[in-house]
Each structure stands twice: as C-alpha cells, then as structure tokens.
DRENSEZA-625931 format. One record per atom (N, C-alpha, C): residue in one letter; x, y, z. Coordinates in steps of 0.2 Angstrom, whole numbers, plus 5000, padded with zeros to 4 digits. Example, Ala and Ser with C-alpha at 12.3 -4.5 7.8 and 13.67 -1.06 7.14 Angstrom:
2
{residu A x 5066 y 4972 z 5039}
{residu A x 5062 y 4978 z 5039}
{residu A x 5066 y 4984 z 5039}
{residu S x 5064 y 4989 z 5035}
{residu S x 5068 y 4995 z 5036}
{residu S x 5064 y 5000 z 5039}
This chain:
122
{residu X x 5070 y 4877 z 4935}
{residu X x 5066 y 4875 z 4941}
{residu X x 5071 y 4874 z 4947}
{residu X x 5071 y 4875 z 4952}
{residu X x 5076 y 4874 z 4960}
{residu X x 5070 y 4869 z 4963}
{residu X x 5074 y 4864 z 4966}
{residu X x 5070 y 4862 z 4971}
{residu X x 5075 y 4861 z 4976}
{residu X x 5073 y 4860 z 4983}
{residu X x 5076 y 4861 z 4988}
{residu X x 5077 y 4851 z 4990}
{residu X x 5085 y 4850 z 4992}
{residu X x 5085 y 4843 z 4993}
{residu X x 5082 y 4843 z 5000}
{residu X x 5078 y 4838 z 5001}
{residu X x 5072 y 4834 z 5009}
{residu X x 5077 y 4837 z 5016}
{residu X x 5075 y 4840 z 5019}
{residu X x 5078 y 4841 z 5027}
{residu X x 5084 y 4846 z 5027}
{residu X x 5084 y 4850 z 5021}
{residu X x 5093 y 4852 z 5019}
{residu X x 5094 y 4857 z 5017}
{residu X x 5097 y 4862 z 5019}
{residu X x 5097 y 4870 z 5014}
{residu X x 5101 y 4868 z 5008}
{residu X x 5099 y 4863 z 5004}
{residu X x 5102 y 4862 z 4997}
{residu X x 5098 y 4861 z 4992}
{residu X x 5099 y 4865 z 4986}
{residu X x 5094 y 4865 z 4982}
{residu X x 5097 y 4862 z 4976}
{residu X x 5094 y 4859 z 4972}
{residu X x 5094 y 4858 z 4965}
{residu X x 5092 y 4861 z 4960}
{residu X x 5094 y 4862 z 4954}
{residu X x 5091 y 4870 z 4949}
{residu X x 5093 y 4864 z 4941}
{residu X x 5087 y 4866 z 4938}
{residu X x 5085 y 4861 z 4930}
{residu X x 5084 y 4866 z 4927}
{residu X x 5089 y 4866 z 4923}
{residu X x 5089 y 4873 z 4919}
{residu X x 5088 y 4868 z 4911}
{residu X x 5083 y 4870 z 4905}
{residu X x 5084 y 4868 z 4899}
{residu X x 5089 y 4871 z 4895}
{residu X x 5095 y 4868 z 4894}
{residu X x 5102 y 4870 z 4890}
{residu X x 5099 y 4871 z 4884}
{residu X x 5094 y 4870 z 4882}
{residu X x 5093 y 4870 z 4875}
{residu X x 5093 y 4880 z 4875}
{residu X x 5091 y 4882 z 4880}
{residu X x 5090 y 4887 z 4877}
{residu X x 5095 y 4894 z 4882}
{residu X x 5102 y 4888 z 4883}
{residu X x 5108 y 4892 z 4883}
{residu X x 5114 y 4888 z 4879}
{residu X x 5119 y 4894 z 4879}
{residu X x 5124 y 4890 z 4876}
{residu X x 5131 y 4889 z 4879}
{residu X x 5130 y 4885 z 4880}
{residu X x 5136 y 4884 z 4884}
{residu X x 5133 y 4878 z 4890}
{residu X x 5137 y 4876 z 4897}
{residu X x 5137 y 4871 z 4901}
{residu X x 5136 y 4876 z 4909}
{residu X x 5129 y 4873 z 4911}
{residu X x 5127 y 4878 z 4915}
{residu X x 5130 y 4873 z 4922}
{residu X x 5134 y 4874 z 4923}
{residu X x 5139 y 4871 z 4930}
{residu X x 5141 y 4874 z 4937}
{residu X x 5138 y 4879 z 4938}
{residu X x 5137 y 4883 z 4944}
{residu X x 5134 y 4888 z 4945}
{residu X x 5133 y 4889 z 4952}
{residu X x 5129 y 4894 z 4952}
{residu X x 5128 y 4900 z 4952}
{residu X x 5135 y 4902 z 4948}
{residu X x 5135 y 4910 z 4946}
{residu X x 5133 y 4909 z 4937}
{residu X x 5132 y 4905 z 4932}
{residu X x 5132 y 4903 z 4928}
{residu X x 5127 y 4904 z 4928}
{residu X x 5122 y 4899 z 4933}
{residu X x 5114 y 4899 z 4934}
{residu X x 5111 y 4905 z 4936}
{residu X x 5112 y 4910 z 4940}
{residu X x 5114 y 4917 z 4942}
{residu X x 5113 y 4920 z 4933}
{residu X x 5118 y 4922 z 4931}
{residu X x 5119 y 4923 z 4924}
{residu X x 5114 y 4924 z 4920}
{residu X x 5112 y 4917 z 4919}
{residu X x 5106 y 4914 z 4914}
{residu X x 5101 y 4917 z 4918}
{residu X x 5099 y 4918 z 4922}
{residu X x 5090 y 4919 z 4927}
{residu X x 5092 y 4926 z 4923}
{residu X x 5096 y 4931 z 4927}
{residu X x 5096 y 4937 z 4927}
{residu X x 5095 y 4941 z 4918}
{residu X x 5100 y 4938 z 4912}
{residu X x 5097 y 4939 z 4906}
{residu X x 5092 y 4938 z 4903}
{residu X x 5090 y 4930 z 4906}
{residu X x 5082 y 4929 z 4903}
{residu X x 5078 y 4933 z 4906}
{residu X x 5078 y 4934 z 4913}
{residu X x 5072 y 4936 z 4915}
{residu X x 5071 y 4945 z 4917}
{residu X x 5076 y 4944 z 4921}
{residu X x 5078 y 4950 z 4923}
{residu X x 5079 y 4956 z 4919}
{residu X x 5085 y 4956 z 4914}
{residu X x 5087 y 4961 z 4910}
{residu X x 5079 y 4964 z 4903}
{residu X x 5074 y 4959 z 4904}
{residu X x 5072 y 4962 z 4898}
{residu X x 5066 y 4966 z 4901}
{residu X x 5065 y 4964 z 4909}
{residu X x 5061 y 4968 z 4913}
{residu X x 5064 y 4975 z 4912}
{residu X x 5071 y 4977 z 4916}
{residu X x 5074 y 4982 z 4917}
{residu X x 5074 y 4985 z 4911}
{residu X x 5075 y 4984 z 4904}
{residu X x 5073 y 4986 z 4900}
{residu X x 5067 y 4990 z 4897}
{residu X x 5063 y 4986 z 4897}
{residu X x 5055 y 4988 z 4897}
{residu X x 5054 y 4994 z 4903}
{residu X x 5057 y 4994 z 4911}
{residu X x 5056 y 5000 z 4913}
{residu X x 5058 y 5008 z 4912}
{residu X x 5064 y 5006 z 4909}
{residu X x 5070 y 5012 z 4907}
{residu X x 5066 y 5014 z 4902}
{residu X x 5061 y 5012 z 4898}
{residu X x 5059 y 5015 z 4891}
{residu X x 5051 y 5019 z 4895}
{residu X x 5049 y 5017 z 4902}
{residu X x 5046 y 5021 z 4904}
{residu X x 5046 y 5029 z 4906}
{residu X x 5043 y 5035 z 4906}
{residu X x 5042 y 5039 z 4911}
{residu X x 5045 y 5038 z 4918}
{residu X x 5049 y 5043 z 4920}
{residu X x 5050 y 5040 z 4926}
{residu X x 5042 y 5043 z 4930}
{residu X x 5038 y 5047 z 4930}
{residu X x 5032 y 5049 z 4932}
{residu X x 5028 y 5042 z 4933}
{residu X x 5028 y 5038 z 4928}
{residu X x 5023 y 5033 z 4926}
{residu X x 5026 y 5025 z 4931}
{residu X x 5034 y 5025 z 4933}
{residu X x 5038 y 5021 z 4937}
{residu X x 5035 y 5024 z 4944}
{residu X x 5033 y 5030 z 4947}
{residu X x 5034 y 5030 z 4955}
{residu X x 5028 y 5032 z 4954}
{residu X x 5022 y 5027 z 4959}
{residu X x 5017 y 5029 z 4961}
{residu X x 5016 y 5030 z 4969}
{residu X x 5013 y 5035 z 4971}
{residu X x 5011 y 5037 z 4978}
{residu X x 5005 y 5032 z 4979}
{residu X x 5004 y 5031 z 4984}
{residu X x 4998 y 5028 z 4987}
{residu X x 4996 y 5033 z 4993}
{residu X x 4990 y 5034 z 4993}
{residu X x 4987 y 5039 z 4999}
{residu X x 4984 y 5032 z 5004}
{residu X x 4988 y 5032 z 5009}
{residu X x 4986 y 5027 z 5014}
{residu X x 4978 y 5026 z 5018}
{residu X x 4977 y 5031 z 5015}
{residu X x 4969 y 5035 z 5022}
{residu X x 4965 y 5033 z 5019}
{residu X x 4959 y 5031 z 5019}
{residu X x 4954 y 5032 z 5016}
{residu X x 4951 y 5039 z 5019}
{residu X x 4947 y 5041 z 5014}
{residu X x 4942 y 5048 z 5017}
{residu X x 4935 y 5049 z 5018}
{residu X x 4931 y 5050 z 5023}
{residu X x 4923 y 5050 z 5023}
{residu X x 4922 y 5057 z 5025}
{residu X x 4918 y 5059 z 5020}
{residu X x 4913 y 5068 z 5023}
{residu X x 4908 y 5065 z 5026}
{residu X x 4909 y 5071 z 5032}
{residu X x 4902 y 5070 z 5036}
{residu X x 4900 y 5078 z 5036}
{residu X x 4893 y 5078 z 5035}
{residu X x 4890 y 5085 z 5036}
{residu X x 4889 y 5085 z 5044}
{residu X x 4891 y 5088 z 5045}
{residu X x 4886 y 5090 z 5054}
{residu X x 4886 y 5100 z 5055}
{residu X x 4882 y 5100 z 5061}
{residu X x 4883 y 5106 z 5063}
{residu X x 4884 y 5112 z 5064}
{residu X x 4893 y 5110 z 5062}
{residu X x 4900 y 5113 z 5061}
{residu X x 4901 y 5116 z 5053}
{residu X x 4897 y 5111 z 5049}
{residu X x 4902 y 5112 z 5043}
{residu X x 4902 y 5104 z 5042}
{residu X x 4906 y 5103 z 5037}
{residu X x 4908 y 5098 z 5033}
{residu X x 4913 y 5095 z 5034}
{residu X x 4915 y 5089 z 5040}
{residu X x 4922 y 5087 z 5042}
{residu X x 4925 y 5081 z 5036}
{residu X x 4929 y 5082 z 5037}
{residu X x 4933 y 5077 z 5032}
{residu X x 4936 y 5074 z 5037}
{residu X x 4937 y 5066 z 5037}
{residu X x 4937 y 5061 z 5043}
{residu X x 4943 y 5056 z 5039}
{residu X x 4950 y 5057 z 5039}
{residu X x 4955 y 5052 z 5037}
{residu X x 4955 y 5046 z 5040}
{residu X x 4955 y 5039 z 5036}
{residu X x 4956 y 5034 z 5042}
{residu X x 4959 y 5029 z 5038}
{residu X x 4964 y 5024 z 5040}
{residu X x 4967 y 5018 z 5038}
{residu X x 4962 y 5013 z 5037}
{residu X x 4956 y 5012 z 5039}
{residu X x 4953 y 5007 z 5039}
{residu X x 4950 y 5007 z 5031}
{residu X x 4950 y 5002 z 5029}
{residu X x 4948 y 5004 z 5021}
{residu X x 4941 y 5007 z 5019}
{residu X x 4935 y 5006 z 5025}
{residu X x 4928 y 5008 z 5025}
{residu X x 4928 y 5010 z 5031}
{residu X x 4923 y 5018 z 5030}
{residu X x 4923 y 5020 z 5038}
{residu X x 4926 y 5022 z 5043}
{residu X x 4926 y 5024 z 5049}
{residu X x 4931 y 5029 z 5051}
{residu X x 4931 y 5025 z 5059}
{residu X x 4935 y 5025 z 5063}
{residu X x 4936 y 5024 z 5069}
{residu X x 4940 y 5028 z 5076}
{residu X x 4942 y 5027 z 5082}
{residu X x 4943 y 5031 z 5087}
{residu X x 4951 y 5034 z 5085}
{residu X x 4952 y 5038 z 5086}
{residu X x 4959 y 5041 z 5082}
{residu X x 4963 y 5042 z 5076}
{residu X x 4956 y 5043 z 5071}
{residu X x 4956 y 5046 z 5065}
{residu X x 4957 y 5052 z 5064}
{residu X x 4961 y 5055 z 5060}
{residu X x 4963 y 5061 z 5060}
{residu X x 4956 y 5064 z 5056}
{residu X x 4954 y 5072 z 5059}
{residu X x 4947 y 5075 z 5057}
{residu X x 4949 y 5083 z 5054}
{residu X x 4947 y 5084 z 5050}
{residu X x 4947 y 5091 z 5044}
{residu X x 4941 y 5095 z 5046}
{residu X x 4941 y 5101 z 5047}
{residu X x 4936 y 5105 z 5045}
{residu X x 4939 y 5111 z 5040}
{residu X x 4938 y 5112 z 5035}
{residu X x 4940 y 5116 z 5028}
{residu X x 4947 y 5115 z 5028}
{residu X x 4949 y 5110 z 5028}
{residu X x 4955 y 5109 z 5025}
{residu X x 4963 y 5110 z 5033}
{residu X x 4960 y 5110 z 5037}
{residu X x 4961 y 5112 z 5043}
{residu X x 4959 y 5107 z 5049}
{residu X x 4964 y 5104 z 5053}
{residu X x 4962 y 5100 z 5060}
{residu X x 4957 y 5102 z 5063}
{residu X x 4951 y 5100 z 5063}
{residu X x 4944 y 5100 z 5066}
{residu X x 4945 y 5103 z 5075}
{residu X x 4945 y 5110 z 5077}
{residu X x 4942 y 5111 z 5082}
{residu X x 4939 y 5107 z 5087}
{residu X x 4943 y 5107 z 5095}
{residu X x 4936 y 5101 z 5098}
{residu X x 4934 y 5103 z 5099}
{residu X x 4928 y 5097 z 5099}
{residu X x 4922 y 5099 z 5101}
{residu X x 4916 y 5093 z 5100}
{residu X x 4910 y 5095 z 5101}
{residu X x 4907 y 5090 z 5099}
{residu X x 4902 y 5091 z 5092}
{residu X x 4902 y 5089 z 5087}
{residu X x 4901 y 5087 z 5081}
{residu X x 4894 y 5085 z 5079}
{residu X x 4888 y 5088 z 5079}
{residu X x 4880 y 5082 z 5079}
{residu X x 4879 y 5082 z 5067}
{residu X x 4877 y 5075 z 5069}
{residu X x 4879 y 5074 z 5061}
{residu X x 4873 y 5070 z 5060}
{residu X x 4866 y 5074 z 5064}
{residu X x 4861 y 5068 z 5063}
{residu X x 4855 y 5070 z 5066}
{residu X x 4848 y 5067 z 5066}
{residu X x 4842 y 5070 z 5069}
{residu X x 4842 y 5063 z 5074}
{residu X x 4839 y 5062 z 5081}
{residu X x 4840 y 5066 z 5083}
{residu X x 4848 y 5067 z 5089}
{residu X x 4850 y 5073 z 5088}
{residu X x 4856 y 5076 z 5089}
{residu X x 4857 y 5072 z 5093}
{residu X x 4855 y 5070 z 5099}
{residu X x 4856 y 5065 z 5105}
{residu X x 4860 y 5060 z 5104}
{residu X x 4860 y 5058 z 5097}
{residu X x 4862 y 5050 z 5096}
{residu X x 4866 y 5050 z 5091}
{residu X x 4866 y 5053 z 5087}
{residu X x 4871 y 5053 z 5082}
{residu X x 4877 y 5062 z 5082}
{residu X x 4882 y 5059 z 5086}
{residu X x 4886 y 5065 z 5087}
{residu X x 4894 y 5062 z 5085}
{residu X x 4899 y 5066 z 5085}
{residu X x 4907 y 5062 z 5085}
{residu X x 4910 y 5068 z 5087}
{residu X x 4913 y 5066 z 5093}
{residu X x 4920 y 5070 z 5097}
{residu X x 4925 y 5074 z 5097}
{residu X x 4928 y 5078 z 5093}
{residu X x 4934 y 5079 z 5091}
{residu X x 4937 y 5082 z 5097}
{residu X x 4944 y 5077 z 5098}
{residu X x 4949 y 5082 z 5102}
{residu X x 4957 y 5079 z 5096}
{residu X x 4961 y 5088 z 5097}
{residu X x 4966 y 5087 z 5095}
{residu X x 4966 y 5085 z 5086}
{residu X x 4959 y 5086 z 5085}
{residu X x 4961 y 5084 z 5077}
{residu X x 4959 y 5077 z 5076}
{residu X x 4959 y 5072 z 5081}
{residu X x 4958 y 5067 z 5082}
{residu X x 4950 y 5065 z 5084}
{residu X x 4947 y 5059 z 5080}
{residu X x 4940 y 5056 z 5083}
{residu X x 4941 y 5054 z 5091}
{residu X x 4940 y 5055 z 5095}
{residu X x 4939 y 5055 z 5102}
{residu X x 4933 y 5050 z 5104}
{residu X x 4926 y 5048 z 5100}
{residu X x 4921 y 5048 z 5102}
{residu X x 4916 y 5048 z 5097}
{residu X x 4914 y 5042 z 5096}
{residu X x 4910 y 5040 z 5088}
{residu X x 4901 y 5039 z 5091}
C-alpha cells in the first residue's frame, strides 16, 4: 500500500514482509517486490499468448447504410450512433459522388448532401 504524506510529494509504502524475504528498505527494493509479484507473472501469461491474440485493431467509425436513390451509401462516423456533418460517405466501396442523395418519401425532406466524400447536409 503507498500512501502519500498530507501537503508533500512524499509517500509512505506498507509492504507485508511476511511474504518477502529479506528487509524491504528502499525504494528499489520496493520496486523489485511490486514488479515480481505483480508484474512478472502478467508478462508471462502474455508471452504464452498468440501474438495475433496480443494486438487488437479497433475500427474507430461506426457504420450506417442508407438506401437512397443512388444506391446504398455506406456513411462512416465517430459518433458511436448515427451520422453527422463531415462523415465520410461510400457508394460501392468508393467516395460517394456529390450530389444530393433522397433516402425517403416524401424526397423533399428526407435527403443528405454529399460533397467530396464528405456529409455536407443532413
């Protein structure tokens, strides 16, 4: 346990000796002790892993299809639900053409924008 002394960058560390040997009297000692205990049996348990199974990718985007007019946009976006003004826009695997986009009856009112690949207009 560390706890930090009142008002001070000085900490205090209560280590149970029972379950080291020896006389834990500094803090490379202390250092030492955390990293065997804790540390090394981690680093072991990953090394016995896959390295495939160690790195995962994360896809940042969320994705919404939308059917309209055009075809079937594919609409990327950060927000984790839904799409927003400068989301990047797909039509068959490909930067969506601008243009205007109607994804709805009646066409007047349900339309979205595309310039540059980009939602322009929701």
């Amino acid at each position: 346990m560390a706890l930090r002394v009142d008002s001070k960058d000085e900490y205090a560390f209560l280590v149970n000796e029972n379950k080291y040997e020896g006389e834990l009297n500094s803090i490379n000692k202390i250092a030492d002790f955390l990293t065997k205990i804790y540390l090394e049996p981690i680093i072991e348990k990953l090394i016995d892993v896959p390295i495939t199974d160690k790195i995962q990718t994360r896809n940042p985007y969320n994705t919404t299809w939308i059917n309209t007019n055009k075809g079937k946009l594919e609409i990327k976006s950060k927000l984790s639900a839904g799409y927003t003004f400068g989301d990047l826009v797909f039509l068959n695997g490909e930067p969506a053409p601008d243009g205007k986009y109607v994804n709805g009856w009646p066409s007047s009112l349900y339309y979205l924008v595309v310039e540059d690949g980009k939602l322009k207009n929701i």
